[in-house]
C-alpha atoms as an extended CHARMM CRD file, in Angstrom:
* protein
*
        87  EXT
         1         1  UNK       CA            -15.1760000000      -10.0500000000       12.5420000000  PROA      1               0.0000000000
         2         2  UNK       CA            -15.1370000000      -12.5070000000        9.7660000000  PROA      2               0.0000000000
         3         3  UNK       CA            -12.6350000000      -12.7830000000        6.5970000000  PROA      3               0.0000000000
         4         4  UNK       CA            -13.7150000000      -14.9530000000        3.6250000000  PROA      4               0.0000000000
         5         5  UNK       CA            -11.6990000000      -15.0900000000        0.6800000000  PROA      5               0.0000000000
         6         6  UNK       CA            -12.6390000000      -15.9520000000       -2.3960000000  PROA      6               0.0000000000
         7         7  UNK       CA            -11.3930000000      -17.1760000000       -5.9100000000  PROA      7               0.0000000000
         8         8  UNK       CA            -10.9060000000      -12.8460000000       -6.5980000000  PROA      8               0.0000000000
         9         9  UNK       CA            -11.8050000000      -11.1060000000       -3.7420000000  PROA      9               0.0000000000
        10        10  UNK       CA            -11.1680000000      -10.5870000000        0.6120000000  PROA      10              0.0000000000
        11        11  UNK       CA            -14.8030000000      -10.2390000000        2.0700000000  PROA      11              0.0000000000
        12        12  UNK       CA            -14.2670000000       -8.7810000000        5.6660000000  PROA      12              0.0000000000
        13        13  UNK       CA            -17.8920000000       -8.4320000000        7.9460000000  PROA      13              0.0000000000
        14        14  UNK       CA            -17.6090000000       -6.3370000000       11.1800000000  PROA      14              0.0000000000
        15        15  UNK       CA            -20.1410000000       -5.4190000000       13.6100000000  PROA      15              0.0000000000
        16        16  UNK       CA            -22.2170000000       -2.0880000000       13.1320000000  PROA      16              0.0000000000
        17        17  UNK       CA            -21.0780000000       -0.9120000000       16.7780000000  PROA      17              0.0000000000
        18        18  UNK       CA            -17.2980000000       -0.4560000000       15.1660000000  PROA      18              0.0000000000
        19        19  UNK       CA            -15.8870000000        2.9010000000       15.2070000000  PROA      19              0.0000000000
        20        20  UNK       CA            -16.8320000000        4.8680000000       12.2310000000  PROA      20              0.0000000000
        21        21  UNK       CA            -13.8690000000        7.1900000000       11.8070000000  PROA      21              0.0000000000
        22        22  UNK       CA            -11.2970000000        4.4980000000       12.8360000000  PROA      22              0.0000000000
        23        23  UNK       CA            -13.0270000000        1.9070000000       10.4540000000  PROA      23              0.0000000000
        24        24  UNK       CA            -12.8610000000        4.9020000000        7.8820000000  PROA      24              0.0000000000
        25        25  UNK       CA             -9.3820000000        5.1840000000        8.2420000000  PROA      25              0.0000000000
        26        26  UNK       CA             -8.7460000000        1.6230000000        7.6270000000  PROA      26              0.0000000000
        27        27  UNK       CA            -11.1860000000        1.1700000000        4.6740000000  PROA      27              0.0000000000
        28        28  UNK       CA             -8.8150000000        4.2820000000        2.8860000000  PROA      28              0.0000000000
        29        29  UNK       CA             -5.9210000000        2.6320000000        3.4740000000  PROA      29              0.0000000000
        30        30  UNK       CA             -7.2630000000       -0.5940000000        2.3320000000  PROA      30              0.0000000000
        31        31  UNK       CA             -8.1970000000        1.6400000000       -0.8100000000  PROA      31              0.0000000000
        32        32  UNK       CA             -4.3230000000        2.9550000000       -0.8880000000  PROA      32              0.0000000000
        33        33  UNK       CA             -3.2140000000       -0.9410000000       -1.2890000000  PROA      33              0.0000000000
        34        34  UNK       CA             -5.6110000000       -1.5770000000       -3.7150000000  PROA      34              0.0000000000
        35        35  UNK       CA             -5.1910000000        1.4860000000       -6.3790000000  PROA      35              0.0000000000
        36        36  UNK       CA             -1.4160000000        1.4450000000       -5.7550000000  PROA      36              0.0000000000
        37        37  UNK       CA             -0.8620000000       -2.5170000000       -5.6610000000  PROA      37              0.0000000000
        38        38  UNK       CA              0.0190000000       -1.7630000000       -9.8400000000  PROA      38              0.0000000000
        39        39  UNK       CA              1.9210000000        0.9940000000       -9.5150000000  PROA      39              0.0000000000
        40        40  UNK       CA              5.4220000000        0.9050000000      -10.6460000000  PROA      40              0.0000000000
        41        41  UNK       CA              6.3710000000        4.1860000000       -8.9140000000  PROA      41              0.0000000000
        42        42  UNK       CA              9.0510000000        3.7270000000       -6.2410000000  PROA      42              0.0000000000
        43        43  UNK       CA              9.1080000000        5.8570000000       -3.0880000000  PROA      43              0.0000000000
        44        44  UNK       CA             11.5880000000        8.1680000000       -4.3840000000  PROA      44              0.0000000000
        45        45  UNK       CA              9.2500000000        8.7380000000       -7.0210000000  PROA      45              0.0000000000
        46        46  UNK       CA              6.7240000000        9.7020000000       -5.1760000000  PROA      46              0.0000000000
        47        47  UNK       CA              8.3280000000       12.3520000000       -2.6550000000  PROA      47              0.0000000000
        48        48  UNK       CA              9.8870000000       13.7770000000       -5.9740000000  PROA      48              0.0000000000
        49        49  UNK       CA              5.8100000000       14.4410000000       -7.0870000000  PROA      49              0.0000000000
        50        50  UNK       CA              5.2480000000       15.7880000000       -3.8080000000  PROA      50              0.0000000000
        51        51  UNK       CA              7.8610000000       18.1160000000       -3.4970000000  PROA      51              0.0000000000
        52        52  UNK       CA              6.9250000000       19.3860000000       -6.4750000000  PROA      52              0.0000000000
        53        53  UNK       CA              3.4050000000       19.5910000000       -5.6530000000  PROA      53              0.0000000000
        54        54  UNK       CA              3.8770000000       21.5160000000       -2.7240000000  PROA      54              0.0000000000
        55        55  UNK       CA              6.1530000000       23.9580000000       -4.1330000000  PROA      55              0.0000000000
        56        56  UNK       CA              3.0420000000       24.5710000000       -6.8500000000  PROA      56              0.0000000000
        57        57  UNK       CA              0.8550000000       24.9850000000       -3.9900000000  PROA      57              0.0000000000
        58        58  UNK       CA              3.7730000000       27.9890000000       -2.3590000000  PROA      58              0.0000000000
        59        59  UNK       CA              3.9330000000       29.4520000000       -5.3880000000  PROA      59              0.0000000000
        60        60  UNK       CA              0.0970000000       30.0720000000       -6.3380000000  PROA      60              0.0000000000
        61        61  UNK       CA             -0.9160000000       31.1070000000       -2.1330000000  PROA      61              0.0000000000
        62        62  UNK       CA              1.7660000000       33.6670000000       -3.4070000000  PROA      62              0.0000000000
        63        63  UNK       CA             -0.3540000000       34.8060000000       -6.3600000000  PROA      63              0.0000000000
        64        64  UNK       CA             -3.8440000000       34.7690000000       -4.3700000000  PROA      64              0.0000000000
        65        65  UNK       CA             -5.1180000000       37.6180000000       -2.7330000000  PROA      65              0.0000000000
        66        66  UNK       CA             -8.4540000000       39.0860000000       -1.9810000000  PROA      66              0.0000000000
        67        67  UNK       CA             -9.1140000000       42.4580000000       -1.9890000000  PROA      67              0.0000000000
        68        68  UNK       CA            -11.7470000000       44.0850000000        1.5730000000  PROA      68              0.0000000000
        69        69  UNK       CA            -14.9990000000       43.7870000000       -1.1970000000  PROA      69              0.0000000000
        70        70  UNK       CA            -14.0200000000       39.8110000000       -1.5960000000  PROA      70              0.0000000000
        71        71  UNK       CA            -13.3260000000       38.9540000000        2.3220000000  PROA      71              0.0000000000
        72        72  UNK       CA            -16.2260000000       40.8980000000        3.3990000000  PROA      72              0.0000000000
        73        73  UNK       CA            -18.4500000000       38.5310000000        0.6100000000  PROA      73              0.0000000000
        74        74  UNK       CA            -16.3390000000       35.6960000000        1.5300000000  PROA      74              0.0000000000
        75        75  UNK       CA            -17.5360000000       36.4510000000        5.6210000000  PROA      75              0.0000000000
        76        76  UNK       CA            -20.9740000000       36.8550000000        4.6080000000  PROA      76              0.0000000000
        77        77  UNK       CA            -21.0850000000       33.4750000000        3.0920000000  PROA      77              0.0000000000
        78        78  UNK       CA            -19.3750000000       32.1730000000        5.7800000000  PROA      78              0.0000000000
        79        79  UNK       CA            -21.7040000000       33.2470000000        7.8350000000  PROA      79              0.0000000000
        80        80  UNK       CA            -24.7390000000       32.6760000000        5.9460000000  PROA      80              0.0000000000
        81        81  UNK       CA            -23.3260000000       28.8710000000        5.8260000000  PROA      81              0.0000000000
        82        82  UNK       CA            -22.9760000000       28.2310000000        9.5890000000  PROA      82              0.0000000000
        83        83  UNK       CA            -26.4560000000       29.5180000000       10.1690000000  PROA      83              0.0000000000
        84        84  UNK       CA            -28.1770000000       27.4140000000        7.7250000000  PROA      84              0.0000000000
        85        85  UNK       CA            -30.2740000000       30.3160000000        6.2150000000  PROA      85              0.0000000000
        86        86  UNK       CA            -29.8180000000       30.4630000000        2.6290000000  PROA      86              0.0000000000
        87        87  UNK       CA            -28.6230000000       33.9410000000        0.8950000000  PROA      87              0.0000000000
């Protein structure tokens, strides 16, 4: 591995035989740091946006239901998807 950093700017080279998911994983986070290194929000903030979040997401599974006609079309495309054929 090599680190170079510059007047704006980390460069960090790895070897191609690295771990894809695991390098994946670190590249998001590194992408975390980077979009949220402005931020202002403070931790409290931000599990007060995701409370709320997931009690939007409770609410609306609440509203969403399929009638037979739409999970029958909804297996079908399934289906259809993990065969490769097109429909």
């Amino acid at each position: 591995m090599i680190i170079e950093r510059t007047s704006n700017q980390i460069v960090i080279k790895v070897s191609l035989n690295i771990d894809s998911f695991g390098f994946q994983r670190i590249m998001d986070y590194l992408e975390y740091l980077e979009i949220t290194s402005k931020s202002k929000a403070t931790q409290e903030d931000s599990d007060k946006l995701a409370k709320e979040y997931n009690e939007i997401l409770k609410g609306t599974a609440d509203f969403i239901e399929m009638d037979e006609t739409e999970q029958r079309l909804e297996n079908v495309i399934i289906k259809h998807e993990n065969s490769g054929e097109a429909i």
